[in-house]
Each structure stands twice: as C-alpha cells, then as structure tokens.
N, C-alpha and C positions, 0 to 999 in steps of 0.2 A: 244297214250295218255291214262294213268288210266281215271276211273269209277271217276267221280265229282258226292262227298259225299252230297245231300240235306239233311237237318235234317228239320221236322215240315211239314207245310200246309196242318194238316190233321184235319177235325174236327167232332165230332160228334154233330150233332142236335139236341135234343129231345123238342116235340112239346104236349102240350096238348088243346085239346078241349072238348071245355063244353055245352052239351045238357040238360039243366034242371039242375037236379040234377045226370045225367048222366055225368059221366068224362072220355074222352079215353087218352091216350098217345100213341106217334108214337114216333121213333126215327129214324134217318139216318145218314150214313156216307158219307163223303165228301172230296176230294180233293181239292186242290186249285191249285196244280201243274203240270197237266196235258197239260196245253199249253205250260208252262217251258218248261216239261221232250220232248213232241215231237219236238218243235223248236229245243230244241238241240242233237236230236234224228238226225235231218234233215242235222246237221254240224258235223254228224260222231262220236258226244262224248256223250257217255252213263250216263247216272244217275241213282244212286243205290240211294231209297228215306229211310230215314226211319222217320216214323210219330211222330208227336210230344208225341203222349200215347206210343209209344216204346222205345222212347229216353231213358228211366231212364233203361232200360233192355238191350238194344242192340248198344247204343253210343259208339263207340269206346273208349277204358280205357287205351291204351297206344301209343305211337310213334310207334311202329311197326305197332299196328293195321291201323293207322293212315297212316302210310307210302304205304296203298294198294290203295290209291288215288290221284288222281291230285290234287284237290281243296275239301273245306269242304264250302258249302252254311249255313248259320245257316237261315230261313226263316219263321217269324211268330211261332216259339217256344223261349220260355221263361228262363231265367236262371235258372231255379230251374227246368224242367224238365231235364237237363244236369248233374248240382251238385248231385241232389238226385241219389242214384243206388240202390238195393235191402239189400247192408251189413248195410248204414245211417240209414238206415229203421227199424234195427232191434239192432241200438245204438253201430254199431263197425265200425272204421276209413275206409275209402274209397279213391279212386282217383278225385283231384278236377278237374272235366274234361274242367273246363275252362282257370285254369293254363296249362294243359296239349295242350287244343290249343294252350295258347299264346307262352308255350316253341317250339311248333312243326312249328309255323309261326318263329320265332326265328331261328330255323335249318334248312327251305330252304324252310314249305312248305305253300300252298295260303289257306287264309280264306276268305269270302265274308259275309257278314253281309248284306241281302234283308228286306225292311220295312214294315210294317203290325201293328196291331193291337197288337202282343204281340211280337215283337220287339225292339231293341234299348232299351229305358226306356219304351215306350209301353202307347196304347191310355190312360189305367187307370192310368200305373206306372207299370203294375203288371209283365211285362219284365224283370226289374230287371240288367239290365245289366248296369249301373253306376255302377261305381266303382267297376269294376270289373275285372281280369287278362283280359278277350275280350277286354273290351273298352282300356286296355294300349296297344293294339297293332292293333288296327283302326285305320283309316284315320281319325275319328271324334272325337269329343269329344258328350258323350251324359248327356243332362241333366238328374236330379235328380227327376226332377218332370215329373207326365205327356206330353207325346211331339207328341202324335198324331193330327196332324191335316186337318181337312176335310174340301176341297175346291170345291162346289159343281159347282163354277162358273169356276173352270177348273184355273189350274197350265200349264206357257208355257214354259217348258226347253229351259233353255238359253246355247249355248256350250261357253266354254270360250278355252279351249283347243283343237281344230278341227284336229289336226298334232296328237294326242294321238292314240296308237294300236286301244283302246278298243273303238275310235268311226271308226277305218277305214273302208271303205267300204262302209256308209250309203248315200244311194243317196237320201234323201230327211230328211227335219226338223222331231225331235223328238216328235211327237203326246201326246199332254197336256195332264194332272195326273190330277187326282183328288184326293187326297190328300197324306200326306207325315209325317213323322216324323220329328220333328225339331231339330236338332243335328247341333253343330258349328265346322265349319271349323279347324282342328288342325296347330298350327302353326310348321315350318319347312321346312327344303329344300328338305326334302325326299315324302315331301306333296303335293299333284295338286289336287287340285277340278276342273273338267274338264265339269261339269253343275252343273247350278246353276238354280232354280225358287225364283220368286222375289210375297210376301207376306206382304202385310201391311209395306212397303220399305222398309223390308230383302230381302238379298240374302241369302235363304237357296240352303246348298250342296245337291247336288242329287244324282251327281254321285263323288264319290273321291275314289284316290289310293294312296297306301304307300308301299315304299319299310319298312320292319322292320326285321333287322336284316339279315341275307342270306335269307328270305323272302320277300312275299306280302300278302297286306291287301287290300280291298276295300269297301266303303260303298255305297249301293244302295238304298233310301231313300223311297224309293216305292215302291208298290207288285211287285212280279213277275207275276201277275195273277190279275182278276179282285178281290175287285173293286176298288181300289184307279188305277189300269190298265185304262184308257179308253177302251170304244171299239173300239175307229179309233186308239190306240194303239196295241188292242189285234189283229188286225187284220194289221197292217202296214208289211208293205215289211221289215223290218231294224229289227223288233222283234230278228229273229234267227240270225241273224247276231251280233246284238249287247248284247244278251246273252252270244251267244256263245264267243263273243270278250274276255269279262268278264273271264268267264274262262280259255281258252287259255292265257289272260297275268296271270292270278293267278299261271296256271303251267309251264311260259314260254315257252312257245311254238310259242308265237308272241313278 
C-alpha cells in the first residue's frame, strides 16, 4: 500500500508574558498527529505529513503527484492554505488544488476529510470549505456558517452500520468525543453514515463514506488527536484499528 498523504495538524504557539513593564515572548511548535502517524505506523501504512504552514509550497499541484499515494487526509488545515501557492501570491493563475482533489477522487483516488477547529466550515468559519469542489465530493454536506461544536459533557458514538469494513475488527464500544463539527448527512445511495452522536435531539454524522465517481470519500467529524479525542479514546485498543480501517477502505484494500 502507498504512503497516506496527511495534510495540516501542525501549529505554532506564541505566548507572551508580562512582568511589570517587562514583556517576554516564547513561541513553540506543535503536532497534533503524532498518535495518528504511530497508530498507523503500528498497521504497516506509512504517513507522509506535511503541515499546515507548508501546504501552500509543497501540496501536491497535479494527478500524478497525487497518484504517489493511497489516500489524501486533509486534517485541521484550512481551504485557503491549499488554494493559495507561491504564483497567486505574486498575481499570476495557479492550480486550484481543491478541484484537483475533487477530479483525482473522481478517477479512482480516496480523500478523507478529519474535524478540528479549522476544518469542514471550521469552529469561527474560517475553514472555508462550503462550497467548495472538496465538499462536492464528500460524504457530507457542510454548512456555511460556523459548525464547531464543543461537548464538554462527552459525545457517545452511536454505530448504525456494525457489518461496514471501516468498523471491522473493534471489540468493544467507540469511547465518547468531546466535540465535533456539525455537517448534514448527504443524501443518496452511494451514502452510509455508519456513526452517528446525538446533540440537542440531532443526529449528527461522525463517521460517513461515499463511493464518488471510480472513487472514495469519507467524513470523520472529530480530531484525529486530542482534544475533541478523549483520553479513554486516545488510549482505546480500536484507535489503530479503526484509523487504519479508514484508510485501507479509501485505497481499497478492504
């Protein structure tokens, strides 16, 4: 099986503190995908990351580049770090790299769309991905307005689809989220929302997949990492399993 593409979960910090009239600044850098990348370290399939401050320089710009992978994760990066590339910047026409997924899920290959904070439409909006070539080739439809939502009293995945690849293998219940982005179900028969968590008497999707086109899509509505992760999730037996599920059906291999 190729290298499954992460894009994003990278962030920087910068912190200041104030003594009197004295002011310091610290900065730090930070992953968020580090228990991703080992879980699925653990199930044989490699992950090539690249951060969300890279995206606009090193995103892949066509189908072939593209074609050097199994699956493409977009997680916690933004539409505009993808559109944007170094030619936009400097007022001369570029590749829209988000059409360019949606034609390469179109010609056979897997996208995964994981939820966060600048995901989906994203906790402010500031995600961006409404209306956009990604969301026509999702399992979800995503709203326009802000859709982050945090449940501090703990989200409890409901499976509706137990017989699906991408939950085989798990021997025990899905370990509660704390929170998720709110995206609606798409309608069709190429569509299964296979969990679901129930919010102020929604059922919002959590986990859904689509065939589209000689392709697959799926939407993961929650981090891959803490913290809308729990920690009785980051730490569950079904973690690597059901990551790695994920990807294995995005490149058919399950």
């Amino acid at each position: 099986m190729k290298p499954v593409l992460l894009a994003g979960e990278t962030f920087h910090v910068t912190s200041f503190a104030a003594k009197g009239l004295e002011v310091g600044a610290s900065s730090r850098y930070s992953n968020g995908a580090t228990r991703y990348i080992s879980g699925l370290a653990r199930q044989g399939i490699e992950v090539v990351q690249i951060g969300g401050e890279r995206c606009e320089a090193e995103f892949p710009r066509s189908l072939e580049a593209l074609a050097d992978y199994s699956a493409v994760v977009l997680s916690d990066v933004g539409a505009l770090s993808l559109l944007y590339t170094p030619e936009t910047r400097i007022g001369q026409r570029s590749v829209n790299r988000l059409e360019l997924l949606r034609r390469w899920v179109e010609q056979g290959g897997g996208l995964m769309m994981a939820g966060g904070y600048t995901c989906f439409q994203g906790m402010d909006g500031s995600a961006m991905f409404h209306g956009t070539a990604v969301e026509e080739c999702l399992p979800v439809e995503i709203n326009a307005g802000p859709d982050g939502l945090e449940a501090p009293e703990g989200l409890d995945p409901a499976v509706i689809d137990a017989e699906h690849p991408v939950l085989a293998g798990l021997t025990s219940p899905i370990p509660f989220v704390l929170g998720m982005n709110r995206v609606k179900a798409r309608a069709g028969n190429e569509v299964k929302t296979l969990v679901h968590c129930s919010s102020r008497g929604q059922n919002l999707p959590l986990l859904s997949v689509r065939d589209y086109g000689a392709g697959r899509s799926l939407a993961w509505t929650t981090d891959i990492g803490p913290h809308w992760l729990s920690e009785d999730f980051m730490r569950w037996d079904g973690y690597d399993t059901l990551m790695a599920n994920m990807a294995r059906w995005l490149a058919r291999k399950i």
